[in-house]
N, C-alpha and C positions, 0 to 999 in steps of 0.2 A: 902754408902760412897758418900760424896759431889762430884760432878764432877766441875772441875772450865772451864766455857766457854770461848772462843776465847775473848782475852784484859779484862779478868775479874778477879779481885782481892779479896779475902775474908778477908783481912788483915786492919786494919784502913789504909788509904792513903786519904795524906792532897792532893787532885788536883781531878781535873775533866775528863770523861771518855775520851780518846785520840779521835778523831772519825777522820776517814780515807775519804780523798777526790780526787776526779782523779786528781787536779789540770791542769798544763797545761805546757809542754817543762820536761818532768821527767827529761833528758840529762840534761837540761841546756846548749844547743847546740844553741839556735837559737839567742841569745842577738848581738850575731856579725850580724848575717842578717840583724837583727832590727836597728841596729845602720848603718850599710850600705845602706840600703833602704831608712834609712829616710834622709840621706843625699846625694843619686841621685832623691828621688823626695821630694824634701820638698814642707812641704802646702798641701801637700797629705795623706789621709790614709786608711785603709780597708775601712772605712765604710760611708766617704765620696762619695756617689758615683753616683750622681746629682751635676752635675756643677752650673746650675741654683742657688741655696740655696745658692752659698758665693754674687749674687749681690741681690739675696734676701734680705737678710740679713742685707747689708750695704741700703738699703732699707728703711726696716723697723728701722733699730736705725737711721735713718738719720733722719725718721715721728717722731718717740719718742720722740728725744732730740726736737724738733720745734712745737708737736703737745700738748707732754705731760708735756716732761720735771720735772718730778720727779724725787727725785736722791733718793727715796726707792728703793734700791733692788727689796724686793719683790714684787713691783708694776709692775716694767719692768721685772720680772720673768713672771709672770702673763699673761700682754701683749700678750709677747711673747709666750709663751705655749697656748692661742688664736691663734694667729695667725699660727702656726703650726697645732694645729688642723686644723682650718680652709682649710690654702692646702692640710691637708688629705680629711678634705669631699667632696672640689672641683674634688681631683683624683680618689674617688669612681665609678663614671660609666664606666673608662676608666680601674680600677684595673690594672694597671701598678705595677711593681716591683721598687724598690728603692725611694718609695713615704714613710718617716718614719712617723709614725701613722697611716698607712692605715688598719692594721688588726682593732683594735678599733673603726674605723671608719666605717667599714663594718659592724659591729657589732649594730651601734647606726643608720644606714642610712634607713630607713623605706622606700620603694615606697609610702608607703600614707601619709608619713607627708607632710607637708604644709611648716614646719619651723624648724629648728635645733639649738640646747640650745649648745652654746660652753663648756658652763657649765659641762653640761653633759659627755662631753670628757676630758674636764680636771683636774676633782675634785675639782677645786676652790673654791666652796662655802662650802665643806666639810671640804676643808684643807689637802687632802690626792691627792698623786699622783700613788698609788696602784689601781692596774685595769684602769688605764685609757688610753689616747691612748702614754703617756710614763711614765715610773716608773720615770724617775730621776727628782727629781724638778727641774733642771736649762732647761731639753725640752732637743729637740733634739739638739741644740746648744750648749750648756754649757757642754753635753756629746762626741757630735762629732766634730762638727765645728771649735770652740774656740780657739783651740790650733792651728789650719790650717791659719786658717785667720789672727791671730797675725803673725803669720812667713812668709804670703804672705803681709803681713802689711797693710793692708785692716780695720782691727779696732784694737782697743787699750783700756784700764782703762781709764776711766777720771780721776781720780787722785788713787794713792796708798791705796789701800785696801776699796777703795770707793764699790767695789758691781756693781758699774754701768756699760755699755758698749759704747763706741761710735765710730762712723767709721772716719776712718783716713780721714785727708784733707793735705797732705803738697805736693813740688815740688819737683821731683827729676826726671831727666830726662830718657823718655823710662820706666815710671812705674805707675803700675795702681793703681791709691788708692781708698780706699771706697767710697772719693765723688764719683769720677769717676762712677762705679758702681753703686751705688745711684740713681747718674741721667740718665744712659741709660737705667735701668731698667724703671724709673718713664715714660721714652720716648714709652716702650713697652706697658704701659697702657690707657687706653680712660680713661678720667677725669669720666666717668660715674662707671666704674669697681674701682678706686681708692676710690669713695666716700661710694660706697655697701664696700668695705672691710671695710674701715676705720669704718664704721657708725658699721658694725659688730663686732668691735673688740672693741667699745665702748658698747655695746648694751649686746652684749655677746648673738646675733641669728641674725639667715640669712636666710629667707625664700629659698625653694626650688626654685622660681623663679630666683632671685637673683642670688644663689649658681650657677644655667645655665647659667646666663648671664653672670659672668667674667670667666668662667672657660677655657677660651682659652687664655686670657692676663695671669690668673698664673697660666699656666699649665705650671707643671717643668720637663718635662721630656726633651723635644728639647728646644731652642733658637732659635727665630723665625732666620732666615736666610737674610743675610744682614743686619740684625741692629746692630746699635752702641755697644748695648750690646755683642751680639755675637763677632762682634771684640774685643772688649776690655776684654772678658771673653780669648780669644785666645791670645792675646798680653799676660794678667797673668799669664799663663803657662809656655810662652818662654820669659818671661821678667827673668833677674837676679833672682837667687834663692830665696835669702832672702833680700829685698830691704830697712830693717831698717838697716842693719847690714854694715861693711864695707867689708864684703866679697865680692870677684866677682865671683863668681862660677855660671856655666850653666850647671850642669848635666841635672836640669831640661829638659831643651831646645836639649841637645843634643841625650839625651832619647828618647826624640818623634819624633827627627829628624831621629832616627836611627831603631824606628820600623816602622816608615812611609818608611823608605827603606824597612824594609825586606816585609810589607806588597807588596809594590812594585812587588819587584824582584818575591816574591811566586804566588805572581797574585793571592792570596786565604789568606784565615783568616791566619794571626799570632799570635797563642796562646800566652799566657805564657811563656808558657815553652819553645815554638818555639825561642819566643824572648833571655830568660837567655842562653839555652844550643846553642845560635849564639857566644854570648858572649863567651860562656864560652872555645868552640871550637876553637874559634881565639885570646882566651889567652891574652885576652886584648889587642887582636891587629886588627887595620881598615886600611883597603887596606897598612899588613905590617907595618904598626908603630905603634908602642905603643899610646895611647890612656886612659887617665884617668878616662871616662864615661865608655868605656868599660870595662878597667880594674875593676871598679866597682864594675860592675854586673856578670865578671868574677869568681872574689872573692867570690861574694854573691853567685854564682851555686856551687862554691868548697866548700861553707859552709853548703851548703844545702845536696850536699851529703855526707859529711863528718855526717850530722845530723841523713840523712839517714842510712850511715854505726851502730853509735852507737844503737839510739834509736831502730833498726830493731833488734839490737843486744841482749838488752833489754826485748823487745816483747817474741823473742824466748825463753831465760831464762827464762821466767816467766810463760810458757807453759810447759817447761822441769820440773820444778820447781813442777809447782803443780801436772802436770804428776806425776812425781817421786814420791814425798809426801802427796799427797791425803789431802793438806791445814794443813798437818801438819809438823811437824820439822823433819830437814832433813840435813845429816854432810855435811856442805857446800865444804869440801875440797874432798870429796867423788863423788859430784854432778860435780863439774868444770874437777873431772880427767874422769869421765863416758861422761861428753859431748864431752871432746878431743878425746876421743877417737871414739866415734861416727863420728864425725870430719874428723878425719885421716883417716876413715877405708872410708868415701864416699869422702873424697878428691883421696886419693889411686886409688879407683874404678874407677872414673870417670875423671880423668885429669894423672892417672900412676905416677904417685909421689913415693918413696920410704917412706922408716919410716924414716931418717934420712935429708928429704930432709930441707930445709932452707924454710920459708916465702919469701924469695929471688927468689928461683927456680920454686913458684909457678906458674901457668902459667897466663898470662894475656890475656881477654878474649878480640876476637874482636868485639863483636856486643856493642851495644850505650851501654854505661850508663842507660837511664831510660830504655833499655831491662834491665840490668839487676837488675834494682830496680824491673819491674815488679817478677821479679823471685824471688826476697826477700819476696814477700806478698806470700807464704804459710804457709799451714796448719800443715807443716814437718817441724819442729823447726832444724831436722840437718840440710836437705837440707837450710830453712833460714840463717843457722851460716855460711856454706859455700859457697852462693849466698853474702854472706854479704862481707866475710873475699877476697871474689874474687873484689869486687867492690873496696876495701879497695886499694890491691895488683894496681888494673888498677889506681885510683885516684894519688899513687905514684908514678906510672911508667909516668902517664901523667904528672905530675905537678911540676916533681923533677927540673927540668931546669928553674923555675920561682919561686921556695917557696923564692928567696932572694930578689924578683923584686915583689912580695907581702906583703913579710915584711918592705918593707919599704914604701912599699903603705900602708900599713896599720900607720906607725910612721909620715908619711906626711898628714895622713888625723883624725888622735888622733884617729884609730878605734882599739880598745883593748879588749881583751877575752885573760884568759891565757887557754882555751880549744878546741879552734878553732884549725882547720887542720893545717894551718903554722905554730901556734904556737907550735905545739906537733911533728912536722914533722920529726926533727932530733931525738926526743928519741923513735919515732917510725920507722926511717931507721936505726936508732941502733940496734933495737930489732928486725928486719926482719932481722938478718942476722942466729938467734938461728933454732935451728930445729921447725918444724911447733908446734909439741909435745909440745916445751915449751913456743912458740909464744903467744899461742893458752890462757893456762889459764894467763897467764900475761895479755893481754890483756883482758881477762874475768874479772878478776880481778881488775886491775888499772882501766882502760877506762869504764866499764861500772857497775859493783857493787859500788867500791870506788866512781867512781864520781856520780853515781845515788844518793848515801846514803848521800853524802856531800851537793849536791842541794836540796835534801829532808830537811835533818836536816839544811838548813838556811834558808828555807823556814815555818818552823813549828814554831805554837805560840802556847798559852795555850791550846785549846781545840784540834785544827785541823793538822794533818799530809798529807805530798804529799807522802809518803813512798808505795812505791810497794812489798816491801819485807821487812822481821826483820831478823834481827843477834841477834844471842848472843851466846856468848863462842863458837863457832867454826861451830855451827849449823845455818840455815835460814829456812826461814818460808813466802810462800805466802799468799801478801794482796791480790791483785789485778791486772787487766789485762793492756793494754794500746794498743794503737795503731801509726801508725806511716805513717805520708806522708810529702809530700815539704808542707811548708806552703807560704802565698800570699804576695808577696813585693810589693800590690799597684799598680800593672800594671795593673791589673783587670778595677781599676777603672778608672784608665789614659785612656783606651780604651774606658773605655764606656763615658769617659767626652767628646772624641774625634767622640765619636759617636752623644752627644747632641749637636753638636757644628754644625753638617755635615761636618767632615774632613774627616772622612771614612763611607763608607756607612752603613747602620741599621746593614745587615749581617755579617759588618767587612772583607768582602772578595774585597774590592777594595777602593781607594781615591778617592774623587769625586772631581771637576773640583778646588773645594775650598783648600781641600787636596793637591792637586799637585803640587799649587801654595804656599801653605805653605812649602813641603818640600823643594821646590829650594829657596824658600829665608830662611830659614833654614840652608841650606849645603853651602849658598853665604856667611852666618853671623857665620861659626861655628869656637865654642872657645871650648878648652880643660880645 
């Protein structure tokens, strides 16, 4: 007798095998972060994470437009993906972290060559950008950069749909534009280092002699200290957000003003996370007032555990799931009433609860928040549900006296999710009021099957599914696993920009004399 395998059909079927991928946010939870983040650090983003590179940059298209001046595309693609090689081979003996192309790089850099073929790194003469020191033909710019430096206004298209790049020149007072940058970069180089690049990036090789001689003018990792550059790379941070635009907004600026305090006050490194859950603690309030920067990053923590509540939720079912059914089909309404009750029987144990008690009555825990995300990450899928559903209960208890002072932070700054915590807040204080018993699959159900399966299937095309699990008629069926942590709003690299800058020290555990003098005109100049 045939046996038909897992998504295998013996039947004619007009389409192609489905094939299952982890993708990335199963919840669909984190889009409000992302839209929050990017508008208290704009110009910012994960993987920008060398400050140097944006007056690199305006740099190098300042030479191009006066040196080259070709308006082919792929000429100044070309260029360019040279000269990024090129500062990975310079960062080769030094192997630093946040140099993009350095693995590649290491790769092609021999102790006994004499001379290095740019070539070689960038596929150019092939025509191929696979295996080289970056997959995406536009380089590391056109994948990271691009979209940064436009919103810091630093460069712009030469005309509509032209391909080309060039660095901004215009006047607006208190902002830095690409000339700017341009020239204090050109200030940090000896005419002799300028002309070895140049002459390399024409050439397409740099002997190893050479590659030694400039590798301290474009070494990216610091800003030499006191130069023009360095100021004006600091001015860009805390200059107005987005300076083509008519907004006035300084989140930016008030950001950095505001972990340069807490650095301050800790007298030791300010995490992350140290920084959000300040935030999130004083509820978008600074010495008592309300406050828009903070509010912010408030939001952005509330959202993040709220992401943590679902997705942890998720996790767990999908361990129950295969537990229970061994990868096979399994009555879905069978599975949600066997974990409630798992549920009830170690919420009972553990916190004396009755069977009748409400999600109201639950108790609410006093240790931190991320204590008790850490207690969500096991290996005990009940324990998970009810570390989770506990997290839930305290985010309510905390947050109930501001979801209205959120929602309209959110309608004053266009930031919108219909699945974010505010938004769902009241039909989830509706539904704590039921016995935990019925809490429990409603919740399993609405908030995390229904909306997984929803984000799933609008994410799916022809071939590829984000699906963790199948339905059908009444029964589910595990794909696959996931995982779940806070993800990075950017402060990672704010830090470390602040580190190349010398505003805080290498260690991040203190301001240096530079530093100190930034935060007090900083809190002299602060705008909400």
């Amino acid at each position: 007798m045939t046996v038909i395998k897992k998504n295998q059909t013996i039947a004619p079927f007009l389409g192609a095998k489905l094939n299952f991928i982890p993708g990335q946010d199963p919840m669909g939870m984190l889009n409000i972060g992302e839209q929050i983040f990017s508008m208290l650090l704009s110009g910012l983003n994960n993987v920008t994470d060398r400050i140097r590179y944006y007056s690199f940059y305006c740099w190098f298209f300042g030479w191009y437009a006066k040196a080259i001046g070709s308006e082919n595309p792929k000429e100044q693609r070309n260029y360019l993906r040279r000269a990024e090689y090129l500062l990975a081979l310079i960062s080769v003996p030094e192997n630093e972290g946040g140099i993009a192309g350095i693995t590649e790089a290491l790769k092609n850099y021999s102790e006994d060559a004499t001379s290095f073929s740019l070539h070689e790194g960038t596929g150019e003469l092939e025509d191929v950008t696979e295996k080289t020191y970056w997959k995406n033909p536009r380089g590391v710019f056109g994948q990271n950069y691009v979209s940064s430096m436009r919103q810091m206004g630093l460069l712009r298209d030469k005309s509509e749909n032209s391909g080309i790049y060039i660095r901004t020149a215009f006047d607006k007072e208190a902002v830095v534009t690409g000339k700017d940058l341009e020239e204090a970069f050109s200030l940090n180089l000896s005419e002799s280092s300028k002309s070895i690049f140049i002459s390399a990036l024409k050439t397409c090789t740099i002997s190893r002699k050479d590659l030694f001689a400039i590798k301290d003018d474009f070494y990216m990792i610091n800003v030499k200290a006191n130069s023009l550059e360095n100021s004006l790379l600091k001015d860009m941070l805390v200059e107005v957000d987005q300076p083509t635009t008519s907004n006035e907004f300084y989140f930016r600026r008030n950001t950095i003003a505001l972990y340069l305090s807490q650095v301050t006050e800790s007298n030791n490194l300010a995490t992350v996370q140290d920084f959000v859950n300040y935030c999130y603690t004083n509820q978008g309030k600074y010495k008592g007032e309300v406050n828009d920067t903070i509010m912010g990053w408030y939001y952005y923590q509330l959202s993040q555990y709220w992401h943590i509540v679902c997705t942890s939720h998720l996790k767990h079912f999908l361990g129950a799931l295969q537990d229970k059914s061994a990868s096979g089909w399994y009555v879905e309404e069978v599975l949600v009433k066997e974990l409630t009750e798992k549920i009830l029987t170690e919420l009972k144990r553990a916190y004396k609860i009755t069977e009748n008690s409400t999600f109201l009555e639950l108790n609410v825990l006093e240790c931190s928040n991320t204590e008790i995300v850490k207690s969500i990450h096991t290996k005990s899928y009940t324990e998970g549900f009810c570390n989770g559903l506990l997290l839930l209960k305290k985010l309510m208890v905390e947050n109930k006296n501001t979801i209205t002072e959120q929602f309209n932070y959110a309608k004053k700054y266009k930031l919108h999710s219909t699945s974010d915590f505010v938004a769902v807040y009241k039909d989830l204080e509706q539904k704590a009021e039921l016995p935990i018993s019925e809490f429990v699959p409603i919740f399993l159900k609405k908030y995390i099957l229904n909306r997984h399966q929803m984000v799933a299937l609008n994410k799916m095309n022809a071939t590829q599914s984000t699906e963790k699990f199948l339905r059908e008629d009444g029964f589910i069926r595990f794909v696959s696993h996931i995982d779940f942590d806070f993800s990075n709003p950017r402060l990672g690299n704010l830090i470390t920009f602040l580190k190349n800058l010398g505003i805080i020290s290498k260690d991040g555990s203190e301001l240096t004399s530079n530093g100190l003098k930034l935060q007090k005109q900083l809190f002299e100049c602060w705008k909400d």
